[in-house]
BAVO-167103 format. One line per 5 residues: for each residue z, x, y of C-alpha. Coordinates in Angstrom, 1 decimal. Each point is the difference from the previous one (the first is absolute). Example, Ala and Ser with C-alpha at 12.3 -4.5 7.8 and 13.67 -1.06 7.14 Angstrom:
<nodes>
7.8 12.3 -4.5; -0.7 1.4 3.4 $
</nodes>
This chain:
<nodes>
40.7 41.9 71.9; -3.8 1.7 -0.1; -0.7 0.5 -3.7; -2.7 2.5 -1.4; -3.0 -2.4 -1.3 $
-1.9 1.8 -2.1; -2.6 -2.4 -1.8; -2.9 0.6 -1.3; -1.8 -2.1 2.8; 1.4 2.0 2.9 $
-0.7 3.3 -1.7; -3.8 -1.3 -0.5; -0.1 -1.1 3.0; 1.6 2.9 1.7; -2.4 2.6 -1.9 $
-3.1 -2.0 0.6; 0.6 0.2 3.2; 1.1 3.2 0.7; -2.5 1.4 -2.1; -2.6 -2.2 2.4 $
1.5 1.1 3.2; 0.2 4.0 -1.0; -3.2 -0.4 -1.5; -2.2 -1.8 3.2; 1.3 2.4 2.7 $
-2.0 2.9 -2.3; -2.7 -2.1 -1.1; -2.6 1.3 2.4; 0.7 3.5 -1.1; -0.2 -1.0 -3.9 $
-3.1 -2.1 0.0; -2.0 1.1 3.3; 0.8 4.0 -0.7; 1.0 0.9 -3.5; -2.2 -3.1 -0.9 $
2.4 -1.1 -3.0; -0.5 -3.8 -0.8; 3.2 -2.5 0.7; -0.2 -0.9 -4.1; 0.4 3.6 -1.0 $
3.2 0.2 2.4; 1.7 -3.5 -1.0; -0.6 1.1 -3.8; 2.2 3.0 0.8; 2.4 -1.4 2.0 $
0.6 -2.7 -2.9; 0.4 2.9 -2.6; 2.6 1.3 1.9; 2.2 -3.1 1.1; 0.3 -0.9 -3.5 $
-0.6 2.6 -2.6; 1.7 2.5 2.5; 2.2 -1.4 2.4; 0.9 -3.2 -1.8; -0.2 -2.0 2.8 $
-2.1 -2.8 -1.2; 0.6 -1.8 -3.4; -3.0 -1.9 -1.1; 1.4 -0.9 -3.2; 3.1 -1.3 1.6 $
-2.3 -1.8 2.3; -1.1 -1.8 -3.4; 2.8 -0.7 -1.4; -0.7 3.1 -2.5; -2.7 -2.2 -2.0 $
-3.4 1.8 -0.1; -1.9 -3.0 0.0; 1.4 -1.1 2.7; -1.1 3.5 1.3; -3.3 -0.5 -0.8 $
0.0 -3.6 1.8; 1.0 1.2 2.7; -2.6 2.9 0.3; -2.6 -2.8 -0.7; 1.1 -2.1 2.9 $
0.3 3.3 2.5; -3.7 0.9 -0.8; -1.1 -3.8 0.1; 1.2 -0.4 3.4; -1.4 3.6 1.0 $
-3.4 -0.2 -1.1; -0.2 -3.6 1.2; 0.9 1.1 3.3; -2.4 3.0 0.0; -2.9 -1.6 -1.4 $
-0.4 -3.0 2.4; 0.5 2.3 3.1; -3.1 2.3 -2.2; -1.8 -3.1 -0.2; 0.3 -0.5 4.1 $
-0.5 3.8 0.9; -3.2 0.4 -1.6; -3.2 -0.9 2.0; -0.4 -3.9 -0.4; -3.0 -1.3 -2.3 $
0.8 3.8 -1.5; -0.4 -1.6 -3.7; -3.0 -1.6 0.5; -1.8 2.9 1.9; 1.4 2.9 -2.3 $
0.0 -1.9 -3.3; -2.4 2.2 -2.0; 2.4 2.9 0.4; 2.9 -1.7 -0.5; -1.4 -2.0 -3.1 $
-1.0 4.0 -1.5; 3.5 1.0 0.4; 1.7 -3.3 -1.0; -2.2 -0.6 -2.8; -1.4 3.2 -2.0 $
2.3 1.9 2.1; 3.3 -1.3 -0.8; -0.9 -0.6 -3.8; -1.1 3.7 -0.1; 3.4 1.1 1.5 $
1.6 -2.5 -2.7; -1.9 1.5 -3.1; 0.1 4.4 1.4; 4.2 -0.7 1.2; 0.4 -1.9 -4.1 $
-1.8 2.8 -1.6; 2.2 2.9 1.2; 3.1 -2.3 -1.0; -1.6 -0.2 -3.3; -0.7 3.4 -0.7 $
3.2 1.3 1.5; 3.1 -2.4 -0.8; 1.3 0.2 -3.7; -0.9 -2.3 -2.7; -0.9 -2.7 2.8 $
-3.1 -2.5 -0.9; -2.9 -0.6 2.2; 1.2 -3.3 0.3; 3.1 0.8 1.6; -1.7 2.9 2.4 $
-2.4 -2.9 1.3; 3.1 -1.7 1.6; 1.6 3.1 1.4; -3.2 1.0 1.7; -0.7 -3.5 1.4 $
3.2 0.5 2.2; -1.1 3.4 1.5; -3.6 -1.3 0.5; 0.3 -1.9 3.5; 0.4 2.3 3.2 $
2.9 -0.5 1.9; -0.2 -1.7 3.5; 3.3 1.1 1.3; -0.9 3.9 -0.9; -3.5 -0.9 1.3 $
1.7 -1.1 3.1; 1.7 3.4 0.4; -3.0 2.1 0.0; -2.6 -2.0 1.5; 2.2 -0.7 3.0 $
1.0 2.6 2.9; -1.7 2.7 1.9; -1.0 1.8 -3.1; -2.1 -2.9 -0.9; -1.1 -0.2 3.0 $
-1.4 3.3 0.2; -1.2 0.5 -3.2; -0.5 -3.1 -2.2; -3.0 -2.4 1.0; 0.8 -3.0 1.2 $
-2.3 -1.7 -2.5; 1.4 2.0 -2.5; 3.6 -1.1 1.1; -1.0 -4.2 0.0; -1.4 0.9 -3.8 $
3.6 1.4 -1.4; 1.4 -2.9 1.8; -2.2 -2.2 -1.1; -0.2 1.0 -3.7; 4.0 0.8 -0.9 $
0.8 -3.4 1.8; -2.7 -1.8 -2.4; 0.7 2.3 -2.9; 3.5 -0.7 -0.4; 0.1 -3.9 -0.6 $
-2.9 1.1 -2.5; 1.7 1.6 -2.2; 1.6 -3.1 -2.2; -3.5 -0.1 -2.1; 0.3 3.4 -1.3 $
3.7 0.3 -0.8; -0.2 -3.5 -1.7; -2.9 0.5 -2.0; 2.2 2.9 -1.6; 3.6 -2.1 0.2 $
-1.7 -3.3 -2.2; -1.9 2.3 -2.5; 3.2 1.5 -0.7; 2.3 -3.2 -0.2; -2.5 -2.0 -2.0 $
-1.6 2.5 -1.8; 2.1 3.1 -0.3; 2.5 -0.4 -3.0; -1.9 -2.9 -1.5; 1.1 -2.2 3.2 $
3.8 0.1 -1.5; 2.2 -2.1 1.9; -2.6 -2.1 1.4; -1.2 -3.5 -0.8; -3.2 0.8 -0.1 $
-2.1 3.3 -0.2; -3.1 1.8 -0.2; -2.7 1.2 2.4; -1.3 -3.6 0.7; 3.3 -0.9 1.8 $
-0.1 3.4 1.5; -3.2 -0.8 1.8; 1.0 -3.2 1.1; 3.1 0.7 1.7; -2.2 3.0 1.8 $
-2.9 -2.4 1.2; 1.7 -2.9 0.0; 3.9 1.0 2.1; -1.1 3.4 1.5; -3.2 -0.4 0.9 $
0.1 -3.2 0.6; 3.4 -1.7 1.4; 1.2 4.0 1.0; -3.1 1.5 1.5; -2.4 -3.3 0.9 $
3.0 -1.9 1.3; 1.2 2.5 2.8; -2.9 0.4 1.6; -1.0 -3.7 0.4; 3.8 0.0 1.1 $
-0.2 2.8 2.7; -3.3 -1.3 1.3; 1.8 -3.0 0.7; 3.3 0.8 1.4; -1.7 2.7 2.2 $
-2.8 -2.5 1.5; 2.6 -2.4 0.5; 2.2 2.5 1.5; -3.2 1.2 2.0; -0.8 -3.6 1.1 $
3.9 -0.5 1.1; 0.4 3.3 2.1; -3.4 -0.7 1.9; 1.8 -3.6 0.8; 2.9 1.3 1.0 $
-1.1 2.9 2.0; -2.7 -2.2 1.5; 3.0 -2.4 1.4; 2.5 3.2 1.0; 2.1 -1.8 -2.9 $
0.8 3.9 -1.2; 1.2 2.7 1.6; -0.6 4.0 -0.4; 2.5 0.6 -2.0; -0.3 -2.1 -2.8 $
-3.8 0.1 0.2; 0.3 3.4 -0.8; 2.6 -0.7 -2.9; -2.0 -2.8 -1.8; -1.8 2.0 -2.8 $
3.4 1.2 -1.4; 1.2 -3.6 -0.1; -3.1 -1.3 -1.3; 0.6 2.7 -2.5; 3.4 -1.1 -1.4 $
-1.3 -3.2 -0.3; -2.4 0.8 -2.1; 2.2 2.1 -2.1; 2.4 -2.4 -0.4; -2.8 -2.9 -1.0 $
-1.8 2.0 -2.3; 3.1 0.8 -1.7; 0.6 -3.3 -0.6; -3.2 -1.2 -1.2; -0.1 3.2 -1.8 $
-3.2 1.6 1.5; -1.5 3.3 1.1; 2.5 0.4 3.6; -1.4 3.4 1.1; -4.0 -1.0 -0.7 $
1.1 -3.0 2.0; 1.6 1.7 2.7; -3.1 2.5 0.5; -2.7 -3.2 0.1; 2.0 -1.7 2.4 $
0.4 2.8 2.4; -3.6 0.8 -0.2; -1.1 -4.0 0.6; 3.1 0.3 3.3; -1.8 2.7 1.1 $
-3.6 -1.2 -1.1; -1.7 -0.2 3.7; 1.9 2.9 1.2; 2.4 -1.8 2.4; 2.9 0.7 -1.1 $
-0.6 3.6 -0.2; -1.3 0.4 3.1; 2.8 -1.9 2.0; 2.9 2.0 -1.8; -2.0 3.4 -0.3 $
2.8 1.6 3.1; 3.1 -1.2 -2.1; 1.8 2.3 -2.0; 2.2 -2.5 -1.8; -2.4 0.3 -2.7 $
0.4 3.7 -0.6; 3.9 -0.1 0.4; 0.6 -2.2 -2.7; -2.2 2.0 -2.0; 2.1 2.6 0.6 $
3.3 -1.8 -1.2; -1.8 -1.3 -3.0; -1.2 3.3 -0.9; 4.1 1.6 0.7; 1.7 -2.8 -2.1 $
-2.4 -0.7 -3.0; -0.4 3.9 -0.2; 3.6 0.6 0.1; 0.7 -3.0 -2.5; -2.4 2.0 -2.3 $
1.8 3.3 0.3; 2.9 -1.8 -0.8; -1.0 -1.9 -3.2; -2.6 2.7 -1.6; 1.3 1.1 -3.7 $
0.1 3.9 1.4; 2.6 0.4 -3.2; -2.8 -1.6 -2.6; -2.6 2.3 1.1; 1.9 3.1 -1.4 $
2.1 -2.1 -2.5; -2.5 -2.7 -2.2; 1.3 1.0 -3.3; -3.3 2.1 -0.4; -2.5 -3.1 0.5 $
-1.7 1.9 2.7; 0.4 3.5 0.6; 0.5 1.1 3.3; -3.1 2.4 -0.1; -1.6 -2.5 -1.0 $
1.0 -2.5 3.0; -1.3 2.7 2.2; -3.2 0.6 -1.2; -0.6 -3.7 -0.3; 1.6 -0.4 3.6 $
-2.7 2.6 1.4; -3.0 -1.2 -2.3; 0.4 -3.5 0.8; -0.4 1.3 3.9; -2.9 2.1 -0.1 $
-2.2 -2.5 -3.0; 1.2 -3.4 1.1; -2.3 -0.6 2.6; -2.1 2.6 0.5; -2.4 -0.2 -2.9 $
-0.8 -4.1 1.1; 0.1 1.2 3.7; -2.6 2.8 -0.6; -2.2 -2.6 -2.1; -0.2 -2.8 1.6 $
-0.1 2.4 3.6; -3.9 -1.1 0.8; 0.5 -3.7 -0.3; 3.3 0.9 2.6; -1.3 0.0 3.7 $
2.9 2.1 1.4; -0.4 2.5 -2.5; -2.7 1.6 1.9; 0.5 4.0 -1.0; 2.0 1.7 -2.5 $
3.0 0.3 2.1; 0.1 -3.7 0.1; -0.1 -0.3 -3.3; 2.9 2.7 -1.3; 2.5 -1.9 2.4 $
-1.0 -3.6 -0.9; 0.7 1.3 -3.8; 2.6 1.7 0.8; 2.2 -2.6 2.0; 1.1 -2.4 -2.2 $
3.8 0.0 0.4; 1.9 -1.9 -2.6; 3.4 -1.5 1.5; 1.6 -3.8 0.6; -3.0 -1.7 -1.4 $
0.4 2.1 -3.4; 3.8 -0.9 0.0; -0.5 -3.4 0.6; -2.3 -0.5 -3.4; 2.2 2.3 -2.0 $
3.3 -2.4 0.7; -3.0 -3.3 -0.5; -0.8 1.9 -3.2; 3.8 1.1 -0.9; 0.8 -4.2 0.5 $
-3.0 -0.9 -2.2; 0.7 2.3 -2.7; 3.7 -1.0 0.0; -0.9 -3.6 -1.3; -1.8 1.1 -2.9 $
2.6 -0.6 -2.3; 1.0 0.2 -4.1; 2.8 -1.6 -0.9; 2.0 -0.1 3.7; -0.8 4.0 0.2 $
-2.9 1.8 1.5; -3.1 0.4 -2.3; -0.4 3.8 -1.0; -3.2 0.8 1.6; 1.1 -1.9 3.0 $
3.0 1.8 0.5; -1.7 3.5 -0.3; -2.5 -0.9 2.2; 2.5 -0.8 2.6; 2.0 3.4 -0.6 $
-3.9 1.5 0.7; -0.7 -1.9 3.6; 2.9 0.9 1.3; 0.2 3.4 -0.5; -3.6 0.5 0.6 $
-0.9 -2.1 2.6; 3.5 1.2 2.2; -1.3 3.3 -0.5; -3.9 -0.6 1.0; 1.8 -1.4 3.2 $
2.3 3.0 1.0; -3.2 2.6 -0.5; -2.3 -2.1 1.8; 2.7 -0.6 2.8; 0.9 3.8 0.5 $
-3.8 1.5 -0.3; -1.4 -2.8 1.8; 2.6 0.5 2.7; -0.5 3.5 0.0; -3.7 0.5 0.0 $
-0.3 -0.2 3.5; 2.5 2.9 1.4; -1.5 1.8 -3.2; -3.2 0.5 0.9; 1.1 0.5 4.0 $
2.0 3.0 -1.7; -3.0 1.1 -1.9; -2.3 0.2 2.8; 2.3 1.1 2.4; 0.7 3.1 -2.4 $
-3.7 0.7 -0.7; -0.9 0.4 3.5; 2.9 2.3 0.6; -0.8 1.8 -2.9; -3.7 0.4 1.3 $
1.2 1.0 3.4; 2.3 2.6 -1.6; -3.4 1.4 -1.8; -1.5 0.1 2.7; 2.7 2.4 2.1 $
1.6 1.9 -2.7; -1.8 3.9 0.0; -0.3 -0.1 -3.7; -2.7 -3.1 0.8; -1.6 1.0 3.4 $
-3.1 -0.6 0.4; -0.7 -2.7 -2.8; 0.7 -3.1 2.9; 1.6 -2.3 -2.9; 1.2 -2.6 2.1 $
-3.7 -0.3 1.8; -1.4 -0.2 -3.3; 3.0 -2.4 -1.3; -1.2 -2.1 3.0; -3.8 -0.3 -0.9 $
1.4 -0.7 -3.7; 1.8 -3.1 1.7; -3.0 -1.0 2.5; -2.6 0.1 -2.8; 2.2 -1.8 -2.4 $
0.5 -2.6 2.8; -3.6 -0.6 0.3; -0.9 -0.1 -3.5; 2.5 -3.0 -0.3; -1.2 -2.0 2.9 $
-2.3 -3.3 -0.2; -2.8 0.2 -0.7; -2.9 -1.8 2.4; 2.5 1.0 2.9; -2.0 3.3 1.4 $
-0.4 1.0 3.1; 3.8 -0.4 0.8; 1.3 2.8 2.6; 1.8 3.5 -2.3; 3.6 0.0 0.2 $
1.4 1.7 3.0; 0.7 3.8 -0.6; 3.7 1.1 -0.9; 1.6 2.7 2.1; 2.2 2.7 -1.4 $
3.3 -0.7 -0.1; 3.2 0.7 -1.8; 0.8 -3.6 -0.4; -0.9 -1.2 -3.6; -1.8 -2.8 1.6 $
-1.8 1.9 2.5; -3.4 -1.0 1.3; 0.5 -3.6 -0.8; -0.6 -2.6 2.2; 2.7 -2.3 0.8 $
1.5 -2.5 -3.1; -2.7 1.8 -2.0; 1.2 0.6 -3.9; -1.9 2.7 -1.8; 0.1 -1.6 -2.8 $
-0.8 -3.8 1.7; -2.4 -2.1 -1.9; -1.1 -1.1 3.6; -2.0 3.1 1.4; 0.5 0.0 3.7 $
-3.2 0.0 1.7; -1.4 -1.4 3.4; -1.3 -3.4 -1.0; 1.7 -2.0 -3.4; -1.5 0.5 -3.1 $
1.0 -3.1 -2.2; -1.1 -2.9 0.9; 2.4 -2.9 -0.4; -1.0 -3.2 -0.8; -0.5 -3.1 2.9 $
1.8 -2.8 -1.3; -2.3 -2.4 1.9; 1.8 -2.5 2.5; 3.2 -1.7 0.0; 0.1 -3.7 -1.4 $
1.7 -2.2 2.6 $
</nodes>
């Protein structure tokens, strides 16, 4: 007789998919229209299948342990940013690193330690009776960019309109490199603490000496060193063995186009073993597949690529609207103030990246005007690579033990990185996802407000929207390039009620690429292919 089965794997797998299904046959009016990212969506859709609905039961899923919770997350944004970091490593431009490597050393070097020390200060001066110490290590997991919310801006037609292609290979290029970089700076915090903090209690040997050594010695050098050497040589080999096999019609389309994501989990699950940097590892090797621009070229018509981004980006986005403390952030027992999570949430946004960005901006090719320069600071989202070094951090700090318990410092710092970090996520997921349709809606209402101005009798006569439109031209051509003159004017707008009137097909009026006759940036030749 048919029995009703209601287990928690044919409810997941029932949602998931339903929530896929419903979700793709609106998908060109959410991202392609109301421009509102795929993380932002999944993020909601999590919140309400298990903190309103109750449809999905992480907890159950783990057997109601939380650190088998926070395994679990680990391994979901492993196998995530493994995935999206060698198909960043093959999408870029190939020889990118070694053509663009003074912009990407600026932001990976002074930039990334600037966003380390600005992001630690604000903790510092705005969490409660929290050291410096202990605000390093919470800032080192917000400091690298996120590749998978890189992905879902510097993708699509409004990237394609109005973000520079150059531009577009840089965010790639840096939040794919920047997130296996940042081991060096949570560690430096993570060993000061555990051999220094406390007098080193519970350890069998302290102070500052063994501190540094573990950094140099296991980060730097077995962590850091380690996977690259490693991803140079699994992706030439795997370069070598393609070639071979393509060369001999040993492979066919379909798996050709598939081999970066299995040469991903096999480097995920190898550096796991051995213990080394797996995401640094995965980015090296994608760039060395994808190092004479072969690859890239042959698969450049395939969209396989960009719909498994898109099912990353649903489940690793739903698994985090699921698992986020929402309850902690009102309910901490008065460690952080909710205020005060707010303000740090918005701070940490605006003064993470900016201040380094606006620095180190003249040493940065594609930061060529000022607009440039505000949306390079500005876009920095903070997503799976911050969870996945808050649950490496959460693991580490869990071993530092007195006495079979969890050291006091140690166990307040983790009470600290997860409500923080959670938090710095969920702000940069929703503003970041909203920025776009944002400022559509802003400049959509200024114009009609200008045309309005210009119609309404109380305002005859004063021609505000012609003069809104100089305002725009002349702010246009104060931000172009400079050393590009002589380029033909714009093409004049014609009255019309439309908010978009009098621009030219695709054009954005707020595009960082202006539209004229002949391309103003000039991309890079990568020189010729290596046979």
């Amino acid at each position: 007789m048919p029995t009703l089965v209601l287990s928690n794997f044919n409810i997941f797998l029932a949602v998931m998919g339903g929530f896929a299904t419903l979700y793709g046959l609106i998908s060109h009016v959410v991202k392609e229209r109301l421009y509102l990212s795929d993380p932002l969506i999944a993020v909601c859709a999590g919140v309400i299948f298990v903190h309103g609905l109750n449809w999905l039961r992480p907890e159950e899923y783990t057997l109601l342990d939380p650190i088998n919770l926070e395994t679990t997350t680990l391994a979901f944004t492993r196998l995530a940013l493994g995935v999206q970091l060698v198909l960043a490593g093959v999408q870029i431009p190939g020889k990118y690193l070694k053509i663009e490597w003074k912009s990407l050393l600026m932001l990976l070097g002074p930039g990334m330690t600037g966003m380390w020390v600005a992001s630690s200060l604000l903790m510092w001066a705005l969490i409660p009776n929290f050291s410096y110490l202990h605000a390093l290590a919470v800032a080192a997991c917000i400091t690298p960019t996120d590749p998978v919310l890189s992905n879902s801006i510097v993708k699509g037609k409004f990237a394609d309109q109005n973000i520079p292609v150059d531009m577009q290979n840089l965010i790639v290029a840096e939040s794919g490199a920047n997130d296996g970089l940042g081991y060096p700076f949570l560690f430096f915090a993570l060993y000061i603490m555990k051999y220094v903090g406390h007098h080193g209690e519970g350890q069998p040997q302290a102070g500052s000496g063994y501190a540094m050594a573990y950094w140099f010695g296991e980060t730097w050098g077995y962590v850091i060193i380690l996977s690259v050497f490693y991803g140079i040589a699994v992706g030439y080999l795997a370069k070598i063995a393609l070639r071979f096999a393509k060369q001999r019609h040993w492979i066919d389309h379909e798996n050709h186009v598939v081999f970066p994501v299995v040469l991903a989990l096999f480097i995920i699950g190898t550096c796991g073993m051995i213990g080394t940097d797996d995401l640094l590892a995965c980015f090296v090797a994608g760039n060395v597949l994808n190092w004479d621009d072969l690859y890239r070229s042959d698969t450049e018509g395939d969209s396989f690529q960009e719909t498994l981004d898109m099912l990353i980006n649903l489940s690793i986005f739903m698994w985090f609207g699921a698992v986020c403390p929402w309850y902690q952030f009102l309910h901490n027992h008065g460690r952080i103030p909710f205020y005060r999570l707010v303000i740090l949430g918005l701070l940490i946004l605006i003064f993470r990246r900016l201040p380094a960005v606006w620095m180190l901006s003249r040493k940065i090719r594609q930061c060529q005007n000022l607009t440039h320069t505000l949306f390079m600071g500005y876009f920095g989202p903070i997503g799976v690579g911050a969870a996945f070094y808050l649950h490496v951090a959460m693991e580490f700090l869990h071993l530092i033990q007195v006495d079979g318990h969890v050291r006091e410092d140690a166990e307040d710092l983790r009470e600290v990185l997860h409500l923080v970090v959670w938090f710095i996520i969920i702000c940069s997921i929703v503003i970041h996802g909203l920025s776009v349709p944002a400022g559509k809606a802003a400049f959509a209402i200024s114009r009609r407000v200008e045309k309005f101005a210009d119609t309404h009798p109380k305002f005859a006569g004063k021609d505000y929207h012609r003069r809104g439109q100089e305002r725009r031209k002349s702010l246009r051509a104060s931000m172009s390039v400079s050393g590009q003159g002589g380029l033909p004017q714009p093409p004049k707008r014609v009255h019309s009620t439309s908010p978009d009137a009098g621009l030219e097909s695709g054009e954005s009026e707020f595009s960082l690429v202006p539209k004229y006759s002949m391309p103003r940036y000039s991309i890079p030749k990568y020189g010729p292919r290596d046979d």
